[in-house]
N, C-alpha and C positions, 0 to 999 in steps of 0.2 A: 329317513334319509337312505335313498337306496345304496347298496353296497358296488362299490367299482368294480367291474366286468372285465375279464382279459380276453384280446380276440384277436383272433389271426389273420396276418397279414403278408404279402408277397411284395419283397422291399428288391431295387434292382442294386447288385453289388457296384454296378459301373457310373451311376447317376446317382445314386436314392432313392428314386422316386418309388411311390407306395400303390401299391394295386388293390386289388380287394379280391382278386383271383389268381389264379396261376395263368401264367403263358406263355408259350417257349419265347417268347420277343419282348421286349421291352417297348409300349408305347411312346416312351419319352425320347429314348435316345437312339433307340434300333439295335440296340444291340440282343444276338441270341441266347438263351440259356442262363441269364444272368440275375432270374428271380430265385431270390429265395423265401423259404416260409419263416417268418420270427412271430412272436407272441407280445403285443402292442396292447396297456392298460390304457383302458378306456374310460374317462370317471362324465358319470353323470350328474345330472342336476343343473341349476340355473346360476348363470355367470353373474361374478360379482363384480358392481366397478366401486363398492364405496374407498379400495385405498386402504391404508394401512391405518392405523389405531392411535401410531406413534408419531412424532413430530420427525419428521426430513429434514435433514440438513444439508442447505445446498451453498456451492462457493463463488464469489465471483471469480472470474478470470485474472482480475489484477491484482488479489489477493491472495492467490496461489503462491507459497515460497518452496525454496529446494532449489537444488542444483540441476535445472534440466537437461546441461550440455555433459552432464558427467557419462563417460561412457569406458567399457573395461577393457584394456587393449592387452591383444593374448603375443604381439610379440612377430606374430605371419601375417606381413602386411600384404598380401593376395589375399589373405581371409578378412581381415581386418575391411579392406578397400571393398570388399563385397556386399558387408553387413552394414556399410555407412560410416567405417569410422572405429568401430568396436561395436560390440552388445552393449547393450543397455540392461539392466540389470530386473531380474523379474522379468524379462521377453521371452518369447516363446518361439522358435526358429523353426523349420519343419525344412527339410534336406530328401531331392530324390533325388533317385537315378538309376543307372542301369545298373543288373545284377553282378558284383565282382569289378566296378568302373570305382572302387575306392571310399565309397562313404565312410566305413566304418574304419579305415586306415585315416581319414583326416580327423574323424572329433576323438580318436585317441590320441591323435599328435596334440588336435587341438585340448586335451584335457591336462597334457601333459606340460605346454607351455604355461598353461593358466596355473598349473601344480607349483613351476617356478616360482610364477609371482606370488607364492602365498596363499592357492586359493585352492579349495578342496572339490573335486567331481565324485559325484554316482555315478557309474557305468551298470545301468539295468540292460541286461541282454535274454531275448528269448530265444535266441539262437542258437546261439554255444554256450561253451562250457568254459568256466573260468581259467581251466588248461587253456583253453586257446585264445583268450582274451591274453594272458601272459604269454605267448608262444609269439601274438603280434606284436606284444608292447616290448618283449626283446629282442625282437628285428628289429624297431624303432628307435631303441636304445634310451627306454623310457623307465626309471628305476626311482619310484618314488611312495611314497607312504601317503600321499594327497590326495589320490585314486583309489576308490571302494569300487568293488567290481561284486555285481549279484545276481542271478541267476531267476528271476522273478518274474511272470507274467501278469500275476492278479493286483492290481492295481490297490485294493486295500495295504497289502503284501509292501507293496511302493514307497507306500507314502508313509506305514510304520517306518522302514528302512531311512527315508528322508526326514524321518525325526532323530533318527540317533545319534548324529551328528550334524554341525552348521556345515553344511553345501552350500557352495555357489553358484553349483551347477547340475543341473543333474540331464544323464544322455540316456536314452530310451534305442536300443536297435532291436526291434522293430517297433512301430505300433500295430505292424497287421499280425503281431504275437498277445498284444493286449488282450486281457478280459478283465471286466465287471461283475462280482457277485450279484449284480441288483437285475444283471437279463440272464435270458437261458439261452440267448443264440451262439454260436459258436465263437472262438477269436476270430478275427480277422472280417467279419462280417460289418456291414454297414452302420447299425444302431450298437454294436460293440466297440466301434471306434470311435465314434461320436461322443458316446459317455464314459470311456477311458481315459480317450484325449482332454474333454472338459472337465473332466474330476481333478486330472496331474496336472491341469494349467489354472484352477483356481486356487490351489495350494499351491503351487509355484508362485503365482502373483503374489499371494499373502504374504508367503517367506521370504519374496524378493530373490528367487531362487531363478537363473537362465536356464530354460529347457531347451536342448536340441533334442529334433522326434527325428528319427530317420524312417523313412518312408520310403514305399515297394511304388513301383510305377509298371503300369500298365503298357501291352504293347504299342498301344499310340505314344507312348512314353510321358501318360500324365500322371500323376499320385494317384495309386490306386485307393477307393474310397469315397466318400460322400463330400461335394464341391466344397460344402461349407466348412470342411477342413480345413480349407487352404484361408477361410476367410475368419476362423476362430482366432490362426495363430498373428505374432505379426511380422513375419516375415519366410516368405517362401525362397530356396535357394534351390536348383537345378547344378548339379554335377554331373558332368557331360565330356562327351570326347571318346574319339573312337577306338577301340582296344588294339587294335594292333600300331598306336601313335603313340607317341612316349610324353604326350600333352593331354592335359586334363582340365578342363574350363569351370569354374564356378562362376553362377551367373545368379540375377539378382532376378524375381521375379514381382516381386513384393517386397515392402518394408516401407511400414509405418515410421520408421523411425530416420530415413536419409533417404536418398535417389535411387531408384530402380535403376534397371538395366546398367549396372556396374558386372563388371565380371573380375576372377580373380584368375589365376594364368599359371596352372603347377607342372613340375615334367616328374616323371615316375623313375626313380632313384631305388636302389637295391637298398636306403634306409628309411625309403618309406615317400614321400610328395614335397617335392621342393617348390617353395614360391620362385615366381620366373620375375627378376626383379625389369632386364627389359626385354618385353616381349618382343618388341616390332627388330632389333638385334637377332635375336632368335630365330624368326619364322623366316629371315631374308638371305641367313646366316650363309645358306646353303646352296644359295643360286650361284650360275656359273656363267656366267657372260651376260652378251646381250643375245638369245637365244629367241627366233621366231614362234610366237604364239607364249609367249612369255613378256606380263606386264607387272610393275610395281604400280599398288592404291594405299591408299589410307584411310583406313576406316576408324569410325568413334566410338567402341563400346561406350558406355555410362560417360563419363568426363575423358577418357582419355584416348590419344590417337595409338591406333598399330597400323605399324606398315604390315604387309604382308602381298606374297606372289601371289599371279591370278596365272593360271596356265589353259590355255585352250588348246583340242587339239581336232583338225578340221580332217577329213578324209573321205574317198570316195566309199558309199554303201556298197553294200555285198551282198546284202537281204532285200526284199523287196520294200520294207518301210523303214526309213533312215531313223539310229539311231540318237536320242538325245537325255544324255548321263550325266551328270550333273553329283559333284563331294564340293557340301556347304555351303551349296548357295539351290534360289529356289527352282525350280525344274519349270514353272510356270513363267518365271520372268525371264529365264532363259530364251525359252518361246517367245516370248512377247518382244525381245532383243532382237530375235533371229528375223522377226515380221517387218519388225522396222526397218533395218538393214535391206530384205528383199523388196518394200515397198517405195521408201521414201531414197537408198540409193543405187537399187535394181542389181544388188549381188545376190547371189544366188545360194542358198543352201537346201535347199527342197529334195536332191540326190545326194547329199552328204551326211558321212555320219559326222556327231556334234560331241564332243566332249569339254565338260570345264570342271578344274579341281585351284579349291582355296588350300594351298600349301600349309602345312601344319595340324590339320584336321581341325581349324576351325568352322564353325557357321556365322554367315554374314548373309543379312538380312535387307540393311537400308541401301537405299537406291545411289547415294554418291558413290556405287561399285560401278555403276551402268557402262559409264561409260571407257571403264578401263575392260572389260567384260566385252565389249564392243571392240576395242580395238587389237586386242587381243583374237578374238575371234578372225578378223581381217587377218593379221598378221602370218596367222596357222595355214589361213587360204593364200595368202598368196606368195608365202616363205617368205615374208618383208620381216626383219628384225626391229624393236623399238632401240631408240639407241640407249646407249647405256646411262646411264642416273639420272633417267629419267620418272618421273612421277607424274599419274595418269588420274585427275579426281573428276567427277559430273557424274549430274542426274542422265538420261536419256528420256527425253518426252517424245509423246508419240508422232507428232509432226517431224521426230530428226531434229530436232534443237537442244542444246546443252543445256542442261538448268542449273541453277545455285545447288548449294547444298551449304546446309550449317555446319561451324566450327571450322570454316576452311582454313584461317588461318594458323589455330592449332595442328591441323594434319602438316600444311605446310613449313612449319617451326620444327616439327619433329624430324621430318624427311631432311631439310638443309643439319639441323644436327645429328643426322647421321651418316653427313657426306655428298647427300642430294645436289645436284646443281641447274634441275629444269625440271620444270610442271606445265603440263599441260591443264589449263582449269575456265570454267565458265566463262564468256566475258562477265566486266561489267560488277564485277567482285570489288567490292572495299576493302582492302590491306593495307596495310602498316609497311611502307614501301624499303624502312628505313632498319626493321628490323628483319628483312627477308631481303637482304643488298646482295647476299651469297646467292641466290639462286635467279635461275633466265625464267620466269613467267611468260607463255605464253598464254592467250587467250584463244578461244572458238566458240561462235555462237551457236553453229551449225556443226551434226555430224560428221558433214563432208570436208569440213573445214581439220577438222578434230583429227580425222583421220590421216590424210595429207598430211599435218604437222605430228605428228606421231611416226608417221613410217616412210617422210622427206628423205 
């Protein structure tokens, strides 16, 4: 039996992918500079399919018992609302975000609420220094005996550590601090986090132990790391929001265990991330009239509606190619607004500069913004004001016709309980006419129509 051979390989740190040579570019994903060299066992000889020796034991599905709805609630219903409900216990969570935007200020709050309830965390950091894990947890006003704090990279190191006591949780910041005695490649590199990550979430599953991993992101701002990172754990959470905004979004991007795209909604408090219990309260709190180029929508994170302002601001260019800026929404459908409006109702924006900002420093994504985004835009150009409590919700299609949009009635329930008394929305919508008797519904099929009853 020949002896298994080790042999060198050029892994890219941004994708994974393996090469068999060096080159300053990455074939897979194009990215430059991003190969490195690691040392890859290679075992020879001829594949076996006979199967194991032993007898398998396999279950049916309806013979499965347990409690599968049991889930562990820490207390921060923005955290709670993001993960589905609570953690599920034995889960494995993975948390990006941007550098100093707070990860490691929420899973010590969050370790510290779960402390309350009885339940004891590991705080493994390759970062700091146990001074400064305690320097954060008393600004947080976190004082408890529940909480082990260790200083640990080497993952053997770890998981002695997660034997010495029952945990119920255990938080890793970083994993791009991880190493494996079993490679020689550096921390932080691609086949280092792979079998870091996989070692502390097979022994977390066994013990039933919840793993939060915090994770470094990439300038495009995706987890830095090998994809299939994000598909070992079960659930991927994005902590987001722009540093000079006193709001902080947790978003859901994954989870096997409840609804995606839920987000959780904190503001930054001198003790640390407060949950935002109403957000759409919040982000509107601050508008001051009925102000031209200023509109109220409603949008659906995961299950739930936020109102929030749309501000456009229209102006003659200065430069020879007019600008189009865009805070939290997309720069592309921007464009694609501004075409229909010049095409289908022959207003003109082609010598103007174009500006639009989603107040609060959120990002909004789906298309029932369009056509508050629209009318708004109008508004800027011709200093026409929306009137006041009004609510502005539709798709825009490219013909210039309003389209549905899902959960209108939720956005609409929310707006009249917060005072609303007129929406502007698709025709042709099915509502519950009896539980919306507070508010004047108007309808537009057409954007011309839309517009008109908007800025009447």
């Amino acid at each position: 039996m020949p002896k298994a051979s080790a042999k060198t390989v050029y892994v890219c740190q941004s994708c994974g992918a393996v090469h068999a040579k060096w080159a300053g570019r990455c074939s897979s994903c194009g990215e430059w500079n991003t190969l490195t060299e690691e040392v890859q066992e290679s075992k020879s000889g001829r594949k076996k399919f006979a199967g194991s020796k032993s007898t398998v034991e396999t279950y049916r599905l309806s013979e499965i018992t347990g409690d599968t709805s049991y889930r562990m609630i820490s207390g921060n219903a923005e955290f709670d609302r993001s993960v589905g409900g609570g953690v599920v216990p034995g889960s494995s969570i993975l948390i990006g975000g941007d550098p100093g935007i707070g990860k490691s200020t929420l899973l010590l709050q969050q370790a510290g609420l779960y402390a309350s309830e009885g339940f004891k965390s590991l705080y493994v950091t390759g970062e700091e220094s146990q001074t400064q894990i305690k320097i954060r947890a008393d600004r947080l006003g976190i004082e408890t005996d529940m909480i082990d704090v260790a200083c640990l990279i080497d993952t053997d190191e770890i998981i002695t550590a997660l034997n010495q006591r029952d945990y119920k949780f255990l938080i890793i910041d970083s994993i791009q601090t991880l190493k494996s005695a079993q490679l020689e490649s550096a921390s932080g590199t691609v086949s280092q986090i792979r079998e870091s990550v996989g070692t502390l979430l097979d022994v977390c599953q066994v013990k039933e132990v919840t793993a939060f991993l915090i994770g470094h992101v990439t300038k495009e701002g995706m987890i830095a790391g090998p994809k299939v990172l994000e598909h070992m754990v079960d659930v991927v959470l994005y902590f987001e929001g722009e540093k000079n905004h006193m709001f902080r979004i947790l978003r859901s991007e994954k989870n096997r265990y409840g609804p995606t795209n839920e987000i959780g909604i904190f503001s930054i408090e001198s003790s640390g991330l407060k949950p935002v219990a109403n957000p759409s309260e919040v982000f509107i709190s601050g508008r001051s009239g009925a102000n031209f180029g200023s509109v109220i929508t409603a949008a659906m994170e995961g299950s739930r509606p936020i109102l929030l302002e749309l501000q456009a601001l229209v102006g003659g260019t200065t430069y020879g190619y007019p600008q189009r800026v865009t805070s939290g929404f997309d720069p592309k459908r921007l464009a694609l607004l501004l075409a229909i409006l010049e095409k289908r109702e022959r207003i003109r924006f082609g010598d103007k500069d174009v500006f639009v900002n989603i107040t609060g420093g959120l990002r909004i994504f789906e298309t029932a913004i369009d056509l508050a985004i629209v009318i708004a835009l109008v508004s800027s150009l011709e200093e026409a004001s929306v009137k006041a409590k009004t609510l502005v919700i539709g798709e825009v299609g490219l013909g210039g016709e309003v389209r549905q949009v899902p959960g209108l009635e939720r956005r609409l329930l929310e707006a009249q309980r917060l005072g609303f008394e007129r929406a502007i929305i698709p025709r042709g919508a099915k509502l519950d006419k009896n539980a919306l008797k507070d508010m004047q519904l108007e309808t537009a099929s057409a954007l011309s129509d839309a517009i008109s009853l908007a800025l009447a």
